[in-house]
N, C-alpha and C positions, 0 to 999 in steps of 0.2 A: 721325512720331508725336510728340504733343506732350510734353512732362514736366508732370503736374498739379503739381508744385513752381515752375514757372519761369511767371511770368505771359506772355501771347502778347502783341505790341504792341497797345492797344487796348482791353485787357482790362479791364473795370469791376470786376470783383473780384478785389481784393488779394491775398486771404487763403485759406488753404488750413485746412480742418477735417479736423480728424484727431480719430480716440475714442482719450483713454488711460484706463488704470485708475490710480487715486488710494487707495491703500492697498486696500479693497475695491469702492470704489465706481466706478462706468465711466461717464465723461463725456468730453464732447469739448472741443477747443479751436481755434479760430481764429488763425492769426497768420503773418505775411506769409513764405513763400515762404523768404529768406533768413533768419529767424528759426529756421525748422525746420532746415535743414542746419546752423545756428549749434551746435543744441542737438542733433542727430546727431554732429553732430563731437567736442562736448564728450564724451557719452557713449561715443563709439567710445575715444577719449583718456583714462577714466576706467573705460573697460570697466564700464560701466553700464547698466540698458535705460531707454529714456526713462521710461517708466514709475515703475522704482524711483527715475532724477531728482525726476520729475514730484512723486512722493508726499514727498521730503525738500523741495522747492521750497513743496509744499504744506503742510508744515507749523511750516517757518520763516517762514512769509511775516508780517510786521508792518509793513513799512513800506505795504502795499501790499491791497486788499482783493480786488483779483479775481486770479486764478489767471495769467491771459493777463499780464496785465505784472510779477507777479513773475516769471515765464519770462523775459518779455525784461529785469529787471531783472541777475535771475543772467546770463544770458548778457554781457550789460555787464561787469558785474564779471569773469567769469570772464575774458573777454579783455585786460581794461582790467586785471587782475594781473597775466597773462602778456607784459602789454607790456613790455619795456625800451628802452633806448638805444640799442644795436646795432640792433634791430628798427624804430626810428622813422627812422635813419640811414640803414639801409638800403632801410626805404621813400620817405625825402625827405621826410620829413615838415619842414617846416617851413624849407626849403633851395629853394622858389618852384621846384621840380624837380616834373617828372610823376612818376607813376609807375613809367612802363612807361621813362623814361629814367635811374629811378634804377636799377630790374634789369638794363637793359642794362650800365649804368657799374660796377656790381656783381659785372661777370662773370658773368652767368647766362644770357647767349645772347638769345636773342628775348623781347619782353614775354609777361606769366604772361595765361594765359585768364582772360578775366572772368567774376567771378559765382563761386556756389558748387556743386560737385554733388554730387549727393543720391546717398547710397549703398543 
């Protein structure tokens, strides 16, 4: 059985539509697959429901007019803050090293699964 979050190889559509509610109003949104688990994650790690995300995303949003890319704006930011130096190090960022040879060198046993999942 397939996960409707994980696109199947071949697959012409990207995006995954989801309905949230936006303070009182209920609309939907489009946005690819690992976007969604980005913003699950945040929310789990913030004990939040997407929803009440959704509706402070919706009501900061200035740089940005549509809904769908102030989502993935915040999500940017929100990981792009929690980055540091140990984290960048540890993934090789920028050391011409893979990834899955920087976790081994790391001590962490075998490379991490790829991808994200969906709780």
């Amino acid at each position: 059985m397939s996960d409707d979050n994980e696109p199947s190889p071949g697959r012409r559509n990207l995006y995954v539509s989801k309905n949230i509610t936006i303070g009182s109003h209920r609309t939907s949104m489009r946005l690819e697959p690992y976007v969604w688990n980005a913003l699950y994650e945040i929310c789990n790690r913030e004990r939040r429901s997407v929803n009440d995300l959704c509706t402070e995303i919706a009501g900061s949003r200035s740089e940005c007019n549509s809904l769908t890319s102030a989502v993935r704006l915040y999500v940017l930011r929100y990981f792009r803050e929690a980055a540091n130096e140990r984290g960048h190090a540890e993934a090789a960022h920028g050391q011409g090293q893979t990834q899955d040879a920087a976790h081994e060198a790391a001590g962490h046993g075998a490379p991490r699964p790829r991808g994200f999942m969906v709780n």
